[in-house]
Backbone as a printed PyTorch tensor [residue, N CA C, xyz], in Angstrom:
tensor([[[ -0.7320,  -9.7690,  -4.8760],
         [ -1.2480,  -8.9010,  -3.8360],
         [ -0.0600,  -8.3710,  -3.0300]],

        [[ -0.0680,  -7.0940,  -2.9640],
         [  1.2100,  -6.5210,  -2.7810],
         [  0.8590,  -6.4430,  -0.8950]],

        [[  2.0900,  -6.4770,  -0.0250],
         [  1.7770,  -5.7970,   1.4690],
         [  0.3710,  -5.8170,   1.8810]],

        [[  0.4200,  -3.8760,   1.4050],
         [ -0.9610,  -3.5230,   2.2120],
         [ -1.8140,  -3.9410,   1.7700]],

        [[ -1.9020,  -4.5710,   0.2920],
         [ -3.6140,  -5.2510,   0.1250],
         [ -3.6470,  -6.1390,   1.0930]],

        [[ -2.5850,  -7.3720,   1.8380],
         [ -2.8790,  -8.0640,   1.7770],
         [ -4.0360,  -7.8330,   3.5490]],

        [[ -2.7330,  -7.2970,   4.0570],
         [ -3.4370,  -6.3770,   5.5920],
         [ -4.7140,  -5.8690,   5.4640]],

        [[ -4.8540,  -5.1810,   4.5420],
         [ -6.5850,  -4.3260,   3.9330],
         [ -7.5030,  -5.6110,   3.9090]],

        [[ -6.8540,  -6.4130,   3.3020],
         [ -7.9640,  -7.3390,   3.2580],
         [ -8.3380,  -8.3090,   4.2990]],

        [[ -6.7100,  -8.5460,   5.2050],
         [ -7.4520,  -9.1740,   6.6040],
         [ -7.9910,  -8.1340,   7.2990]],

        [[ -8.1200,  -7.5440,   7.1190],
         [ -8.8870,  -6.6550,   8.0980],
         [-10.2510,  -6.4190,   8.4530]],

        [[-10.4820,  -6.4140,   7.1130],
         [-12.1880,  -6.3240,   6.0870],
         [-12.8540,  -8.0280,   6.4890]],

        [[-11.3910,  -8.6920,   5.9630],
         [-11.9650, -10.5230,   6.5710],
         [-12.3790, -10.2640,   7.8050]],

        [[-11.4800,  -9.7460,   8.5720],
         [-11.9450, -10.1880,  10.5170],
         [-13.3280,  -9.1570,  10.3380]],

        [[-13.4530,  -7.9510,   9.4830],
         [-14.7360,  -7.0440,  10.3650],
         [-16.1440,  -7.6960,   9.6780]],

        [[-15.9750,  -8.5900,   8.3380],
         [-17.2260,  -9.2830,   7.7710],
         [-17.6080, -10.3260,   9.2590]],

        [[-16.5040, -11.5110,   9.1300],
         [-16.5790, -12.2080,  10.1860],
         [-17.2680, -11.8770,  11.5610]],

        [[-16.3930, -10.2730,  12.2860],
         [-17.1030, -10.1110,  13.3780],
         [-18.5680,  -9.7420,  13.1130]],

        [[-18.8850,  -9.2050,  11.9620],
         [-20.4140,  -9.1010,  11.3690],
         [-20.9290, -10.0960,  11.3410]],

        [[-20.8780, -11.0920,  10.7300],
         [-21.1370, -12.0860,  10.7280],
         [-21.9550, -12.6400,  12.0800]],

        [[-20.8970, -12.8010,  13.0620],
         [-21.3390, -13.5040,  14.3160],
         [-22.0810, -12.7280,  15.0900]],

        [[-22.3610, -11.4690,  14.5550],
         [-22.9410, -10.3380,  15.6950],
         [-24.5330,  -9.9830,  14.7970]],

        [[-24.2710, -10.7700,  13.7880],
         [-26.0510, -10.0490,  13.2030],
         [-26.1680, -11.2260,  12.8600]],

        [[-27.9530, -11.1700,  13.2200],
         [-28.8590, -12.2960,  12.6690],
         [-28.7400, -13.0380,  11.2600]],

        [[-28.4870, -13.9930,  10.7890],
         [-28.5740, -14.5640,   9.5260],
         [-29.8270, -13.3430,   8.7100]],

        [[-30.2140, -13.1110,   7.8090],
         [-30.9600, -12.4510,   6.9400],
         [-31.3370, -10.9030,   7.4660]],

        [[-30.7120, -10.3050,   8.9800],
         [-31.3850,  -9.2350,   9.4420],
         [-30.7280,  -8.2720,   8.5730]],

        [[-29.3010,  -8.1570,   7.8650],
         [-28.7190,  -7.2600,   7.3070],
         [-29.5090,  -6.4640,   6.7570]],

        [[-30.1600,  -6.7840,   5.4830],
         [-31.2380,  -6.3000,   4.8770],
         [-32.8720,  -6.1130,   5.2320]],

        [[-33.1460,  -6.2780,   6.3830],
         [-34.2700,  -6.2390,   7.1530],
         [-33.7390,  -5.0970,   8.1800]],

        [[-32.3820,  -4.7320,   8.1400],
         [-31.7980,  -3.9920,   9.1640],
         [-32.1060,  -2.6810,   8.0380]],

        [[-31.4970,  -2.4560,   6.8940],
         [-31.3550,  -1.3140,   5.9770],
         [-32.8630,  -1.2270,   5.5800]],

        [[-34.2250,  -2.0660,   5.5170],
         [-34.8520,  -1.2250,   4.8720],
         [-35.6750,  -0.7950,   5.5780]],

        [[-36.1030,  -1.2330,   6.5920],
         [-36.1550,  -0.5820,   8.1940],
         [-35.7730,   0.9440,   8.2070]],

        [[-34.5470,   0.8840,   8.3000],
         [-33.9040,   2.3970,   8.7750],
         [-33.5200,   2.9490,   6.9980]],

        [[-34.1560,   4.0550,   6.3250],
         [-33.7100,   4.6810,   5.3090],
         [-32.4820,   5.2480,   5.6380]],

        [[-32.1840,   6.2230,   6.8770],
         [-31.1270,   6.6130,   7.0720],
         [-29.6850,   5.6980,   7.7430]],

        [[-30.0680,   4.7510,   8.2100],
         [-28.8080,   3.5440,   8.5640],
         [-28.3390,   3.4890,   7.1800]],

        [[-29.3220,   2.9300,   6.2030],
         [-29.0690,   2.8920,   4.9040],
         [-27.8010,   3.7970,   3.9130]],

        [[-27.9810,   4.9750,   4.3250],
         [-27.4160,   6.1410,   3.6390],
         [-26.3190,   5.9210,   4.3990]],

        [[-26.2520,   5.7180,   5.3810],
         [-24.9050,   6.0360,   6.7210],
         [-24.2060,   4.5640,   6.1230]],

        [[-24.8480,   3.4630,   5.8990],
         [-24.0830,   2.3890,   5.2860],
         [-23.1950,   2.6610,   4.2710]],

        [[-24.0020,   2.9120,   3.4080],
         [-23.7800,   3.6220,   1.8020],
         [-22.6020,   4.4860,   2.0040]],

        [[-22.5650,   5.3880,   2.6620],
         [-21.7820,   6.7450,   2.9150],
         [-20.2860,   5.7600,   3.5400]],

        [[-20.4800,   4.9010,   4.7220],
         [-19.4040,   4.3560,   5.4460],
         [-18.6340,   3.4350,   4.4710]],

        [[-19.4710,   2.5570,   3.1280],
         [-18.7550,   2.0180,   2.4180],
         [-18.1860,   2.6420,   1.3500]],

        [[-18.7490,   3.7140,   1.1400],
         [-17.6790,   4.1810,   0.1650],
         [-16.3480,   5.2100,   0.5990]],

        [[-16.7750,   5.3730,   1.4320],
         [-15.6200,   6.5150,   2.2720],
         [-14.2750,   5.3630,   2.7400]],

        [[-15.2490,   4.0580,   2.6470],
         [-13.8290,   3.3060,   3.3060],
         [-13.1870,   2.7710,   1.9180]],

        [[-13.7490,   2.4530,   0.5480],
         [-13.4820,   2.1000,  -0.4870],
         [-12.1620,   3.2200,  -0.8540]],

        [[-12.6000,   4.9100,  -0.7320],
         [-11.9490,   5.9290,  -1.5400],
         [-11.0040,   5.4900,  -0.4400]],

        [[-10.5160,   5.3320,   0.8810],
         [ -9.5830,   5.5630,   2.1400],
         [ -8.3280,   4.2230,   1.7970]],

        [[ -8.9780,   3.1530,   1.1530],
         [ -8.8260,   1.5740,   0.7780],
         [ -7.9150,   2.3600,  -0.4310]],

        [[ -8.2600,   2.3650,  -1.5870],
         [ -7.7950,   3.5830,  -2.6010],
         [ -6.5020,   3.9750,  -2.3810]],

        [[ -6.9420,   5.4640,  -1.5930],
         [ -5.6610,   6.5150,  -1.1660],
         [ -4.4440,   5.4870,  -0.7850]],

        [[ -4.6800,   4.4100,   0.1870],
         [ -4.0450,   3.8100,   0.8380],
         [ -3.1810,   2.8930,  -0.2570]],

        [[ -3.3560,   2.0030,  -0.8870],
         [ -2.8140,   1.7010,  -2.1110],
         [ -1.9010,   2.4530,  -3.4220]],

        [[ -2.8900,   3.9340,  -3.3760],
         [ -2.0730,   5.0520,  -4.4260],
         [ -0.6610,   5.3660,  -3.4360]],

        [[ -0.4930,   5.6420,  -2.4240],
         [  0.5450,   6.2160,  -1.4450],
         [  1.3440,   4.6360,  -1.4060]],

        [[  0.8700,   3.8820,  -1.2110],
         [  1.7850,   2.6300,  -0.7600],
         [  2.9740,   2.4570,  -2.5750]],

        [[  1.9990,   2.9040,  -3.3340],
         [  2.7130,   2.4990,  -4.3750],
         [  3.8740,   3.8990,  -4.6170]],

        [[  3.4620,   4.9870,  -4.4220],
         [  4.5550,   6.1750,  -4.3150],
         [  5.4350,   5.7470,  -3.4140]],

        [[  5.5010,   5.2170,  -2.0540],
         [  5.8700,   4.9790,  -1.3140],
         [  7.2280,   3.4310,  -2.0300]],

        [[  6.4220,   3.0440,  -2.8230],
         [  7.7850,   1.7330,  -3.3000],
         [  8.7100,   2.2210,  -4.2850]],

        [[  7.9350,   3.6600,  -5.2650],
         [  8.4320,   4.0750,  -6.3310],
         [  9.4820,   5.0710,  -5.6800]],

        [[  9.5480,   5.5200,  -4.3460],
         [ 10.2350,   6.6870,  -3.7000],
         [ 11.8230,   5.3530,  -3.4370]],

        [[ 11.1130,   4.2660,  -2.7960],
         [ 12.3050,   3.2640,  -1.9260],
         [ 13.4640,   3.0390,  -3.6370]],

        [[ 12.5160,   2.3880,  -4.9030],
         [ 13.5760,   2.5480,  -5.5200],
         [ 14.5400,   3.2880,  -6.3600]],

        [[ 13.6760,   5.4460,  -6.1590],
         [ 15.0540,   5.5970,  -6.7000],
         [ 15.8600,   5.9100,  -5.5740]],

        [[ 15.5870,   5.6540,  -4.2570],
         [ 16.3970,   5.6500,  -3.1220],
         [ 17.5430,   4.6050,  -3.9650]],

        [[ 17.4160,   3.7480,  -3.5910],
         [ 18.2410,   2.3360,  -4.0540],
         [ 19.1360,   2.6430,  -5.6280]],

        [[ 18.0700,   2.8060,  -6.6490],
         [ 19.0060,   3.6240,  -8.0250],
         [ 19.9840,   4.5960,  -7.4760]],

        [[ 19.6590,   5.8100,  -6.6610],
         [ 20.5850,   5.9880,  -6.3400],
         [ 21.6490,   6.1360,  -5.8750]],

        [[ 21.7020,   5.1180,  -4.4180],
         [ 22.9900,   4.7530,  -4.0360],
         [ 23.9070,   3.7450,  -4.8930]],

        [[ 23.0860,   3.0520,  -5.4970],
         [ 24.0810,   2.1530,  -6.5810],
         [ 24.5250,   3.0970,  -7.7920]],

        [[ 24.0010,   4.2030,  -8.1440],
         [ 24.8520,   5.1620,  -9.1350],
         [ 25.7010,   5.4090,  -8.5350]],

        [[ 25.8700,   5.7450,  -7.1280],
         [ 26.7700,   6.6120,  -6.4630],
         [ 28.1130,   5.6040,  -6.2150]],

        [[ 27.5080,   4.1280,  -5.7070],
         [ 28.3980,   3.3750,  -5.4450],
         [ 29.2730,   2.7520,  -7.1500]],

        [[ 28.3650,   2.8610,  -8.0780],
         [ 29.1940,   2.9750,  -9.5050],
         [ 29.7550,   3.5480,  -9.8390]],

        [[ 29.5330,   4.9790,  -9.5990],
         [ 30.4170,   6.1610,  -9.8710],
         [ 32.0340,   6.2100,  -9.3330]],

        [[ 31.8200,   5.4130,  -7.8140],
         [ 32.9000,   5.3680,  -6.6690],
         [ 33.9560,   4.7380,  -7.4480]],

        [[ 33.5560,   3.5250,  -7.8450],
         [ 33.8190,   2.2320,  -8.4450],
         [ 34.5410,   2.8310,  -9.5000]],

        [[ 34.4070,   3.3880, -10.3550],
         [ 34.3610,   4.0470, -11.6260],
         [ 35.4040,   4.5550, -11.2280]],

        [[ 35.8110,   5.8600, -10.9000],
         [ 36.2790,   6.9910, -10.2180],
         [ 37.6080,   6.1830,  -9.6650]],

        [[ 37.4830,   5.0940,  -8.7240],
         [ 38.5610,   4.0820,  -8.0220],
         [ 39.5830,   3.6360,  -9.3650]],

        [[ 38.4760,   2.7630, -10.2380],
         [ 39.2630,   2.1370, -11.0100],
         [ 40.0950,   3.3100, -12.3610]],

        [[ 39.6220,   4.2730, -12.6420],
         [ 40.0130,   5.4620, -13.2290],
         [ 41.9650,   5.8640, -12.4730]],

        [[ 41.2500,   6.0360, -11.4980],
         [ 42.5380,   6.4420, -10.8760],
         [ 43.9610,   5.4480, -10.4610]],

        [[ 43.3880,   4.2010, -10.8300],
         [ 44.3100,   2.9750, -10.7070],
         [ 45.3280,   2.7350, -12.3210]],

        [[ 44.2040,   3.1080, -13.2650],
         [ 44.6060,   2.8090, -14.3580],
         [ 45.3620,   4.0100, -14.7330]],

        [[ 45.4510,   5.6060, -13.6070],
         [ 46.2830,   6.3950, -14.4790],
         [ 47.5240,   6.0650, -13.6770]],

        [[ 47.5480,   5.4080, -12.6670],
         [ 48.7190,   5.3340, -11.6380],
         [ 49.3980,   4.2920, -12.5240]],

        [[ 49.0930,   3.1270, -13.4400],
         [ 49.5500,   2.0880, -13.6610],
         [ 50.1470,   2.7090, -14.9040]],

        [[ 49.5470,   3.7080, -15.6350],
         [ 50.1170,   4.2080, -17.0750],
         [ 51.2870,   5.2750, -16.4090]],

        [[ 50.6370,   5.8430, -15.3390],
         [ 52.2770,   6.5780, -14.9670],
         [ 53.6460,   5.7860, -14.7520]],

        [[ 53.5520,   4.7000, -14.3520],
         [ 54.5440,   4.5420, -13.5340],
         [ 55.0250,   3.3610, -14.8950]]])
């Protein structure tokens, strides 16, 4: 479980929980078939937070794939340096 799942998921833990303590044992479903439209607004709120849950994961992972060719490329650059250093040592040593 990478980072943000793990945050996504305390989050979802604390808002079941605060559900939990704030609704009646069995009213959940005595709550939805009651109201047809709470129902839909449920329906609608869980999946909008599922696709948002989603996005949030697709970007986090662009977001790690961006950090390492950040990183690839300062270590090319710092190889290249390296490279380039020792190049110029070895023509000084054949000159002289």
């Amino acid at each position: 479980m990478n980072p943000v799942e793990r945050v996504l998921h305390q989050e979802l833990t604390g808002l079941l929980d605060r559900l939990a303590t704030s609704i009646p044992e069995g009213s959940f479903e005595a709550i939805r078939s009651a109201s047809p439209t709470l129902k839909t607004r449920l329906d609608d709120a869980d999946a909008k937070l599922a696709a948002v849950r989603e996005s949030l994961l697709d970007s986090y992972g662009r977001w790690r794939r961006a950090l390492e060719d950040l990183e690839n490329l300062w270590a090319l650059g710092a190889w290249r340096s390296t490279a380039a250093e020792e190049s110029t040592e070895q023509s000084a040593a054949l000159a002289a």
